[in-house]
Backbone as JSON Lines, residues from 0, in Angstrom:
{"i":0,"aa":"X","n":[-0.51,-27.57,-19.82],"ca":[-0.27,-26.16,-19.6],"c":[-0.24,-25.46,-20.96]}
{"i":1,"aa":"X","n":[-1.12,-24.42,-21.0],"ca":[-1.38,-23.69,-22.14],"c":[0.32,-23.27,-22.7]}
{"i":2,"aa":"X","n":[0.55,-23.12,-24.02],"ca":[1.86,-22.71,-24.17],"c":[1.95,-21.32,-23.9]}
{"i":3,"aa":"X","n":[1.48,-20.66,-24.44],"ca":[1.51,-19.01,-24.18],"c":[-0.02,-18.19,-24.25]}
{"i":4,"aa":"X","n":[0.33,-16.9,-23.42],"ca":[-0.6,-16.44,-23.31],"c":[-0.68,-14.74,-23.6]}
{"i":5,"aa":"X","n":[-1.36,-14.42,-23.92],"ca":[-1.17,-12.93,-24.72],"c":[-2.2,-11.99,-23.88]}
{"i":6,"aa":"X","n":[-1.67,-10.92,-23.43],"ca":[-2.83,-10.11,-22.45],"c":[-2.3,-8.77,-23.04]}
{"i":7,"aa":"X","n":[-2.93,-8.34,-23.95],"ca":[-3.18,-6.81,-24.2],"c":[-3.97,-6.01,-23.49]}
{"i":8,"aa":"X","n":[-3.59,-5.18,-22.85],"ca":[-4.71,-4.05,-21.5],"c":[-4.25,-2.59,-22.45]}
{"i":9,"aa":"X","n":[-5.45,-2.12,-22.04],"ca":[-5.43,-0.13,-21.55],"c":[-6.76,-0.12,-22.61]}
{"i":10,"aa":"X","n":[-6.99,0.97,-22.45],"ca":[-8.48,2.01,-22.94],"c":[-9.07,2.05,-24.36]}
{"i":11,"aa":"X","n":[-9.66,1.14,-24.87],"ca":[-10.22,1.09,-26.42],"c":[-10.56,2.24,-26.74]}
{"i":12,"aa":"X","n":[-10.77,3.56,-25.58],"ca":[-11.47,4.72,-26.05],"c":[-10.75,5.79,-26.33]}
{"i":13,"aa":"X","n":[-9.45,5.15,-25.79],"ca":[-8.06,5.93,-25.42],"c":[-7.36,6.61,-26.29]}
{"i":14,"aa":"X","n":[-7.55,6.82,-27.44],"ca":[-6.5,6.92,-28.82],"c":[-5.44,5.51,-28.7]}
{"i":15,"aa":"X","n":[-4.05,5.82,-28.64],"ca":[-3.46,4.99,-28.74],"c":[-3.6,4.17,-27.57]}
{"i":16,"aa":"X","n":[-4.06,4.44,-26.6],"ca":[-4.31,3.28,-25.46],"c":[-4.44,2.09,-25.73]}
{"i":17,"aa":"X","n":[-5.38,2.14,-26.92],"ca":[-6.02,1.22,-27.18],"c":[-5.51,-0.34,-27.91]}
{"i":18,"aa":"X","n":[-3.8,0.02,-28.19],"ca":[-3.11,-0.46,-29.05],"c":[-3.12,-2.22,-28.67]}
{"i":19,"aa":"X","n":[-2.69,-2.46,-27.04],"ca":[-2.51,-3.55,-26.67],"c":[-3.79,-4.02,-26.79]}
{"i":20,"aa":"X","n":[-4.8,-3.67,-26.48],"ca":[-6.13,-4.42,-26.32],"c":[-6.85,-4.74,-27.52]}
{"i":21,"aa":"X","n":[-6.23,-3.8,-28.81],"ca":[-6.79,-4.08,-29.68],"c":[-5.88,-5.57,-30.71]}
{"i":22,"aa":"X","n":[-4.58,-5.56,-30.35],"ca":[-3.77,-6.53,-30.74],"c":[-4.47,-8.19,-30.08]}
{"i":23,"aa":"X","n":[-4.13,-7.81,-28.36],"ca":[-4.82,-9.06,-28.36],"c":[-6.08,-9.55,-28.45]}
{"i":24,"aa":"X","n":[-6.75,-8.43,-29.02],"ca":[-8.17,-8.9,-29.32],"c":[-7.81,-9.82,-30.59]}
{"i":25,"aa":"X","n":[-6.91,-9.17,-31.79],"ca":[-7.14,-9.46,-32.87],"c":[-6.55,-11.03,-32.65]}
{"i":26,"aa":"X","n":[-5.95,-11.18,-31.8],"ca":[-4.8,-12.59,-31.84],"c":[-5.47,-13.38,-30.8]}
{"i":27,"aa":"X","n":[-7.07,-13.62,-30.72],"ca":[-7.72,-14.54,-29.28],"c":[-7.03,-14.9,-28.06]}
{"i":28,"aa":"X","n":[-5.95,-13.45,-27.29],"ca":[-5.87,-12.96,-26.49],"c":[-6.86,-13.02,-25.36]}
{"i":29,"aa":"X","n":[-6.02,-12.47,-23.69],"ca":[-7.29,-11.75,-23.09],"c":[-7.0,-9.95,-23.02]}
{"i":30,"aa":"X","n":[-7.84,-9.22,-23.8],"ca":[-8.07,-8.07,-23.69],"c":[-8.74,-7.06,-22.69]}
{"i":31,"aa":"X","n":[-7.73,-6.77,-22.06],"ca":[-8.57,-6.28,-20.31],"c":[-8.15,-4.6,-20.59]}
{"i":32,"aa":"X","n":[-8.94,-4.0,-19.99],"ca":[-8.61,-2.78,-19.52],"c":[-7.82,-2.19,-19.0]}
{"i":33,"aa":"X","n":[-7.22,-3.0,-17.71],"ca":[-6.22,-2.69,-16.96],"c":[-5.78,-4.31,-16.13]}
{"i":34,"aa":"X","n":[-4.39,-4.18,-15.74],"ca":[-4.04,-5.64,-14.99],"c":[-4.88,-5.79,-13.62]}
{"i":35,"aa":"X","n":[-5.67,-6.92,-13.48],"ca":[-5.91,-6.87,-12.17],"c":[-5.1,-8.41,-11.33]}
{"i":36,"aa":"X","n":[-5.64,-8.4,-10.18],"ca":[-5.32,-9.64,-9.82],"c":[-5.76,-11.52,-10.11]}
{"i":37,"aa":"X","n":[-7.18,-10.81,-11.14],"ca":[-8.06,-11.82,-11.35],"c":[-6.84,-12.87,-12.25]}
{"i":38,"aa":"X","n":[-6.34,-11.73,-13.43],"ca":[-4.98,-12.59,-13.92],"c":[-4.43,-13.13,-13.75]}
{"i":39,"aa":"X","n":[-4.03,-13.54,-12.38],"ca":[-2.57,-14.65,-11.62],"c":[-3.09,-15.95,-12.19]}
{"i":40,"aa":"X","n":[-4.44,-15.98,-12.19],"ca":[-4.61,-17.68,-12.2],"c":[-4.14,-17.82,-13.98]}
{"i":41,"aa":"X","n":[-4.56,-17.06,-14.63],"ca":[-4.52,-17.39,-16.18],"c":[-2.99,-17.84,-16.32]}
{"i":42,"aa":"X","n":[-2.19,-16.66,-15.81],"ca":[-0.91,-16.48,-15.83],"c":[-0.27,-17.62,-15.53]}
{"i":43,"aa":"X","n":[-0.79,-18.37,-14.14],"ca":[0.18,-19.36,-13.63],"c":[-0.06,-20.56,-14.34]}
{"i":44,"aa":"X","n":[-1.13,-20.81,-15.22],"ca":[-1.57,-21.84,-15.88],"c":[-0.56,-21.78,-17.65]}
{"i":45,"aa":"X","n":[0.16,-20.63,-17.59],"ca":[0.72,-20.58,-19.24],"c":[2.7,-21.11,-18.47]}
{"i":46,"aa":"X","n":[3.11,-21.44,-19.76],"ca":[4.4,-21.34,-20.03],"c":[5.05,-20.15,-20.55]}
{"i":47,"aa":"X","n":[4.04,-19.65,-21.31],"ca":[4.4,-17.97,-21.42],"c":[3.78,-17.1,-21.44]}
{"i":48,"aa":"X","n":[4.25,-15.67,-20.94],"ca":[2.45,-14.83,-20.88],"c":[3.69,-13.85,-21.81]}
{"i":49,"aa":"X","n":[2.95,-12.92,-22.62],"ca":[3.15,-11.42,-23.71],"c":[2.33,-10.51,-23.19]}
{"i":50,"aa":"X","n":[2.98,-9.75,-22.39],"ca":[2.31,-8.3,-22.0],"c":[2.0,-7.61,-23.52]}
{"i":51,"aa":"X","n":[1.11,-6.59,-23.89],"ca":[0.89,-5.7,-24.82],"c":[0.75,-4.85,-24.77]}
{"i":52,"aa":"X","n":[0.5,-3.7,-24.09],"ca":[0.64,-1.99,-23.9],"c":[0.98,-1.03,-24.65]}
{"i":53,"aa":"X","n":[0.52,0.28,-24.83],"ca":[1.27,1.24,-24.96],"c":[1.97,2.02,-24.6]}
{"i":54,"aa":"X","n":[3.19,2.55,-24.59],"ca":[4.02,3.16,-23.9],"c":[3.59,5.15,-24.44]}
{"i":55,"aa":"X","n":[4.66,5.21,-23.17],"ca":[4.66,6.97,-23.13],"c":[5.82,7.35,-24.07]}
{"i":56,"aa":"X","n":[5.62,8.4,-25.32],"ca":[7.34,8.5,-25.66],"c":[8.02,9.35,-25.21]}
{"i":57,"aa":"X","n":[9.25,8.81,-25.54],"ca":[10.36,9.51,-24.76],"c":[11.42,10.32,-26.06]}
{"i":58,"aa":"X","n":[12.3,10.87,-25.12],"ca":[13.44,11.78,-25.96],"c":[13.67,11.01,-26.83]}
{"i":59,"aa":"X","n":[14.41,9.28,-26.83],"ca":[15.14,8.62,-27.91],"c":[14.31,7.82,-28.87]}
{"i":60,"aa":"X","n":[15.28,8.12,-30.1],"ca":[14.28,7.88,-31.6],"c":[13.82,6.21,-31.28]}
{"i":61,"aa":"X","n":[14.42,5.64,-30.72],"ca":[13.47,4.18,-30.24],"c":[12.47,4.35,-29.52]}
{"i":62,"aa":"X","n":[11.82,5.78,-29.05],"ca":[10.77,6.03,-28.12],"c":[9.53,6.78,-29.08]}
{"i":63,"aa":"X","n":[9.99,6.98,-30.13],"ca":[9.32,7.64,-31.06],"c":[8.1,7.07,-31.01]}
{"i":64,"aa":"X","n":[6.44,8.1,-31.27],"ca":[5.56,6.99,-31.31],"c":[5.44,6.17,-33.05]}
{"i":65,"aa":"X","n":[4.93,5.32,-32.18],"ca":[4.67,4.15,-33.22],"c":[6.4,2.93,-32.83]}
{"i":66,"aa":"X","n":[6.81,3.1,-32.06],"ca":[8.33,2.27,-32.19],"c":[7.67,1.26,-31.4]}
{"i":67,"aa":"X","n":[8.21,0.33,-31.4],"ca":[8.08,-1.16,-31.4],"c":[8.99,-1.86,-30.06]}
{"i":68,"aa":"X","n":[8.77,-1.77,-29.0],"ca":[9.92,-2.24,-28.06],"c":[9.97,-3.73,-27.23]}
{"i":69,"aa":"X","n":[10.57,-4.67,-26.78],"ca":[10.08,-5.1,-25.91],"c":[11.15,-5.64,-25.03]}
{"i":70,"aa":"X","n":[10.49,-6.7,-23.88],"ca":[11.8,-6.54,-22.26],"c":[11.02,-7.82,-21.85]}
{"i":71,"aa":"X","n":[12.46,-8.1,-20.96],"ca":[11.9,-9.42,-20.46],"c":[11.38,-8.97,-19.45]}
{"i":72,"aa":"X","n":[10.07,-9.53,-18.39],"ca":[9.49,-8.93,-17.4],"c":[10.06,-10.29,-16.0]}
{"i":73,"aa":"X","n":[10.39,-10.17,-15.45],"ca":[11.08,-10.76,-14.15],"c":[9.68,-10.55,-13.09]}
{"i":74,"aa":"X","n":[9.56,-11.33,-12.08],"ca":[8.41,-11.27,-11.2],"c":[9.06,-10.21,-10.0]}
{"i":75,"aa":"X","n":[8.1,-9.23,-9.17],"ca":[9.04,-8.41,-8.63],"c":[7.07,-8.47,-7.47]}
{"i":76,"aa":"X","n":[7.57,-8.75,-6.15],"ca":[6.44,-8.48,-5.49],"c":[6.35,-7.15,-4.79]}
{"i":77,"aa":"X","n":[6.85,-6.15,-5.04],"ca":[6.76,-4.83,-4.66],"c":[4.94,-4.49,-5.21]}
{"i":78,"aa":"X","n":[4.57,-4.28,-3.79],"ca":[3.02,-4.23,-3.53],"c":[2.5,-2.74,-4.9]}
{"i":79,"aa":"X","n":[1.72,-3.06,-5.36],"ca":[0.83,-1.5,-6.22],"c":[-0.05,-0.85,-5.07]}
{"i":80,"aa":"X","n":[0.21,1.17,-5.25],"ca":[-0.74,1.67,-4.23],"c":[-2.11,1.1,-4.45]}
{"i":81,"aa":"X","n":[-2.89,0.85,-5.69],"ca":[-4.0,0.66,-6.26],"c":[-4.01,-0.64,-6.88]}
{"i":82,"aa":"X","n":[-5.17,-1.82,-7.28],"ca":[-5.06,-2.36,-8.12],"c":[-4.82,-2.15,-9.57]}
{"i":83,"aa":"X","n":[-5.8,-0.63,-9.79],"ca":[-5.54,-0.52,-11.43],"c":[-3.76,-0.11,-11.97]}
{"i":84,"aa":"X","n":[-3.4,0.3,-10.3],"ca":[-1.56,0.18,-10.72],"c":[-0.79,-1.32,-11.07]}
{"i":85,"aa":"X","n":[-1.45,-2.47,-11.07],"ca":[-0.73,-3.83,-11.11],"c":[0.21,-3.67,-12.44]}
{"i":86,"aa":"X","n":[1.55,-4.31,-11.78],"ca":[2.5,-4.17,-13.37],"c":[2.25,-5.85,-13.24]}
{"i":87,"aa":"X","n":[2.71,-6.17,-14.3],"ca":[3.51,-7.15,-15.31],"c":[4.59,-8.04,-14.35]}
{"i":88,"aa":"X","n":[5.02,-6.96,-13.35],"ca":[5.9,-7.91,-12.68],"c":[5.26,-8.47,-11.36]}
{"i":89,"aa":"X","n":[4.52,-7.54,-11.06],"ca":[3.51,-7.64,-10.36],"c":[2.45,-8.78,-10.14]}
{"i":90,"aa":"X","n":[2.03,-9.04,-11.21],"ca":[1.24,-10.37,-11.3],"c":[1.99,-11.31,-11.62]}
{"i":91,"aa":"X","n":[2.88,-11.39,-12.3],"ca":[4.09,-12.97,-12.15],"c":[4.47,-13.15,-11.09]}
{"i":92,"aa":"X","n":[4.55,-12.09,-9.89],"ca":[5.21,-12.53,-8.3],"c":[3.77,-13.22,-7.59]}
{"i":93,"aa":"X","n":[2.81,-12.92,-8.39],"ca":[1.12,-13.14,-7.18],"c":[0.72,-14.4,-7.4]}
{"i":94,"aa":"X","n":[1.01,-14.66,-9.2],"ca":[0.77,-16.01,-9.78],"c":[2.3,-17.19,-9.44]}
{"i":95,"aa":"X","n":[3.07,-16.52,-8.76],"ca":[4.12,-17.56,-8.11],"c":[3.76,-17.8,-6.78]}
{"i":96,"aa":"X","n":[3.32,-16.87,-6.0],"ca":[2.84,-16.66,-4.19],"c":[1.6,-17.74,-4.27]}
{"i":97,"aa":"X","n":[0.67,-17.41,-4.91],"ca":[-0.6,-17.78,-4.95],"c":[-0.71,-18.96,-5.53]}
{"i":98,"aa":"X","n":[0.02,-19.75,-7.14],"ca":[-0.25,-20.55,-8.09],"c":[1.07,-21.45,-8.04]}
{"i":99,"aa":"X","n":[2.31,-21.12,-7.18],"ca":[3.34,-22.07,-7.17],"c":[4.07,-22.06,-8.58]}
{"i":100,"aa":"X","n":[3.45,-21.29,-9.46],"ca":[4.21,-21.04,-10.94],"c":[3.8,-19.59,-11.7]}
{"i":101,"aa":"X","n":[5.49,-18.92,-11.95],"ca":[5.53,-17.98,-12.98],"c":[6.03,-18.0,-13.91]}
{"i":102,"aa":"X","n":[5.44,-17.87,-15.18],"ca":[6.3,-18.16,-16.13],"c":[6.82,-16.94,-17.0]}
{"i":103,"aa":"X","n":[7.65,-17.99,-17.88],"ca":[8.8,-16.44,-18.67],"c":[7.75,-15.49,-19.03]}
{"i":104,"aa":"X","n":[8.09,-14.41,-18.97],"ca":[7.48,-12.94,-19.68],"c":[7.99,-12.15,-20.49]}
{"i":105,"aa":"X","n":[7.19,-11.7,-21.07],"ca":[7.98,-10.63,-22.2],"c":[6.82,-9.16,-22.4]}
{"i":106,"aa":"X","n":[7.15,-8.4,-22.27],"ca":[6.21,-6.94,-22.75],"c":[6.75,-6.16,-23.75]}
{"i":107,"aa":"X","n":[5.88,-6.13,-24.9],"ca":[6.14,-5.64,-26.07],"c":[5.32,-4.51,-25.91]}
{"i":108,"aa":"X","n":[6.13,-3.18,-26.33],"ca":[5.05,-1.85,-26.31],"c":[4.97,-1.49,-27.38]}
{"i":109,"aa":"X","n":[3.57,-0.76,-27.51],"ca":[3.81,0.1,-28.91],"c":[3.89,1.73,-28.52]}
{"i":110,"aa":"X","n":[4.76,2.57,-28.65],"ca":[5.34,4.05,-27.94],"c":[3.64,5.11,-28.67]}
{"i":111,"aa":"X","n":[3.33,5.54,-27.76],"ca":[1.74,6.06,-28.38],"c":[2.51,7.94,-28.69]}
{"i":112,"aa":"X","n":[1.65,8.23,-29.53],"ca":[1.62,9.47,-29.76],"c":[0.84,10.16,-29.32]}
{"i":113,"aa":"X","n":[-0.89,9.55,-28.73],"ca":[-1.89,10.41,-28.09],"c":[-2.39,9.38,-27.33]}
{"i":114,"aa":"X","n":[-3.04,9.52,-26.15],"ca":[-3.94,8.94,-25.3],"c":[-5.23,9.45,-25.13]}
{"i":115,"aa":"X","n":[-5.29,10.51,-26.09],"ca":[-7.0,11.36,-25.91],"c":[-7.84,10.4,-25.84]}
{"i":116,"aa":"X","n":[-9.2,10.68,-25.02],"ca":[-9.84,9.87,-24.81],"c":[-11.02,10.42,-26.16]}
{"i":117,"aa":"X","n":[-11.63,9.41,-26.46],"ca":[-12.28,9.2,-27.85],"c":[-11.56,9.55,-28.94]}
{"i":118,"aa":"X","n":[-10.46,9.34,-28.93],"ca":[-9.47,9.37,-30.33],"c":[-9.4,8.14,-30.73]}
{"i":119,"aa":"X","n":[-9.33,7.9,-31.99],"ca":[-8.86,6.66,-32.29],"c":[-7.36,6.26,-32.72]}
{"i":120,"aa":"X","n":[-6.93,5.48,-32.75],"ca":[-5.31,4.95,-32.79],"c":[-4.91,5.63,-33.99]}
{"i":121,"aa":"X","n":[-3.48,6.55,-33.58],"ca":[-2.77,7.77,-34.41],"c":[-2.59,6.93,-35.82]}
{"i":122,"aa":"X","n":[-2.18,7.56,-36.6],"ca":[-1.49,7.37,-37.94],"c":[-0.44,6.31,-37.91]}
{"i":123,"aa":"X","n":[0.45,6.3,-36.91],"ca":[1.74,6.09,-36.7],"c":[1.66,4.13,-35.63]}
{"i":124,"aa":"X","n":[0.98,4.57,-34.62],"ca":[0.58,3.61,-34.03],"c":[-0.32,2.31,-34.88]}
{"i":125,"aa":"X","n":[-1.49,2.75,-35.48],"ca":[-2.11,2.3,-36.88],"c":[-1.0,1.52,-37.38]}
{"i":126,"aa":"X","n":[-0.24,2.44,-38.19],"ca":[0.53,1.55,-38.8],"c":[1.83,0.41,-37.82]}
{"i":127,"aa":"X","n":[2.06,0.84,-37.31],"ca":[2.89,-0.25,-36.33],"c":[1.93,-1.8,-35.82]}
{"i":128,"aa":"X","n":[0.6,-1.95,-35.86],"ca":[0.17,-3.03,-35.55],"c":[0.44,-3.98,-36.05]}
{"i":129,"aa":"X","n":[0.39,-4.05,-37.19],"ca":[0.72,-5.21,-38.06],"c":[1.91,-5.87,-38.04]}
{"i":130,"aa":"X","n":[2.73,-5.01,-37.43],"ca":[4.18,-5.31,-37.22],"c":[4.3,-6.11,-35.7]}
{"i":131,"aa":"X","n":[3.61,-5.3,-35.2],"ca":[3.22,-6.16,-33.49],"c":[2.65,-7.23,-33.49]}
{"i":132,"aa":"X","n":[1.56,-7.61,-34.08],"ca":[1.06,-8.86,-34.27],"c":[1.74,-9.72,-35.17]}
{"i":133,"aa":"X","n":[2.49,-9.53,-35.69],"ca":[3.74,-9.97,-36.2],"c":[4.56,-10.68,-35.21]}
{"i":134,"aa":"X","n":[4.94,-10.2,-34.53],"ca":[5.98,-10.25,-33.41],"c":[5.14,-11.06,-32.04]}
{"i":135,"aa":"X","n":[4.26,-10.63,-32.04],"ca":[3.51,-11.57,-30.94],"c":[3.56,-12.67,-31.48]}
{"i":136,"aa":"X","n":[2.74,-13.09,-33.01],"ca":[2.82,-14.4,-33.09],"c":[4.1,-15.14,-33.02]}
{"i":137,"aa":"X","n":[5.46,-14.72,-33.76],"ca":[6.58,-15.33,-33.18],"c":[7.09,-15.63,-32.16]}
{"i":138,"aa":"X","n":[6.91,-14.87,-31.01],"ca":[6.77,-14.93,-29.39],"c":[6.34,-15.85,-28.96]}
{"i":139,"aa":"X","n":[4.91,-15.99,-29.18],"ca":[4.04,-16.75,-29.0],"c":[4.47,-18.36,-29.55]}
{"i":140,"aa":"X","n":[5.2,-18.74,-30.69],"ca":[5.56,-19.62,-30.94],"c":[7.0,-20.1,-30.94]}
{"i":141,"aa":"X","n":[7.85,-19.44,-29.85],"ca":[9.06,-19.52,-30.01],"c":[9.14,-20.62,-28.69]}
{"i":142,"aa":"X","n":[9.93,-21.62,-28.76],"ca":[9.42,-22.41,-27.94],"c":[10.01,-22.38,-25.94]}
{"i":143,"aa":"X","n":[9.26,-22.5,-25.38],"ca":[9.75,-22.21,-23.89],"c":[11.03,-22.36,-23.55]}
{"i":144,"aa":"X","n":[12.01,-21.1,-22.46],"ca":[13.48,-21.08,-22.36],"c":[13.65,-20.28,-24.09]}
{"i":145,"aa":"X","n":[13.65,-20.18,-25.16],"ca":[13.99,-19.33,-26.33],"c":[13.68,-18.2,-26.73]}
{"i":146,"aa":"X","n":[13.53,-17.28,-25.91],"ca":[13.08,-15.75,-26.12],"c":[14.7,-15.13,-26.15]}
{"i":147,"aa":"X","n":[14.79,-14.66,-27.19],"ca":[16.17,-13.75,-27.22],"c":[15.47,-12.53,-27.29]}
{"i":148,"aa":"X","n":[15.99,-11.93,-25.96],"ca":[15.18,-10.81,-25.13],"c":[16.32,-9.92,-24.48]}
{"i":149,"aa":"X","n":[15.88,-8.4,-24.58],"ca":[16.82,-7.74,-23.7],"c":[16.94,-8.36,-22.36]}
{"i":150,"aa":"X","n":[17.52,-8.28,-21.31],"ca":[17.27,-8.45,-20.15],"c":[16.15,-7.58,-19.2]}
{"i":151,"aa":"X","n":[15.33,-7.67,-17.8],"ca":[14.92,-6.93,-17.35],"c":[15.56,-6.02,-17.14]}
{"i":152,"aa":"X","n":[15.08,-5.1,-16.64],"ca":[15.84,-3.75,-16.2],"c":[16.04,-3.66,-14.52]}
């Protein structure tokens, strides 16, 4: 069983969309567009999967763009109206239904400042990558059961 697995999604064309997909590109990731269901199998085959995304910001200075967040993701089978809606928790409940195994999760965001489409990744976001791929690779090598992680929400 693969040890971990890194899936950066959203819009290369996106401005900051592009943040997760461009991380796990850089880290031989799978870099998808959006979660689909094709994922369960990858998923149920790791000991750990690393969501990568960009987030929306919010009021608090930890939401600021370019901030750095991440959460443990728990499997939750509450159905998506759409496929391109699949969360994170979403496919750990499909790859347990379907694959008999989900493993630990974690989603690290990077908080975007723009999502324009044909923008390229802000100033702020830019600079936060290096820090993310930072953090993935420790993730990535921290060994199964050892994620000191907020809790889900």
């Amino acid at each position: 069983m693969p040890s971990a697995l890194i899936i950066g999604y959203g819009n290369p064309l996106g401005g900051d969309d592009a943040a997760g997909y461009l991380a796990a590109e850089s880290l031989g990731g799978l870099a998808v567009h959006q979660l689909t269901p094709e994922l369960a199998e990858p998923i149920a085959r790791a000991a750990r999967v690393i969501f990568v995304d960009a987030a929306v910001a919010g009021q608090a200075s930890a939401c600021q763009p370019g901030a750095i967040r991440e959460r443990a993701i728990i499997p939750d089978p509450q159905p998506a109206a759409f496929t391109h809606h699949l969360t994170p928790e979403a496919l750990l409940a499909m790859a347990q239904f379907l694959y008999g195994h989900a493993p630990e999760a974690v989603l690290v965001t990077i908080t975007a400042a723009s999502f324009e489409p044909g923008a390229p990744l802000s100033a702020r976001a830019g600079a936060a990558l290096p820090a993310v791929l930072h953090r993935l690779l420790e993730l990535r090598d921290q060994p199964a059961g050892h994620l000191p992680l907020p809790p889900a929400p």
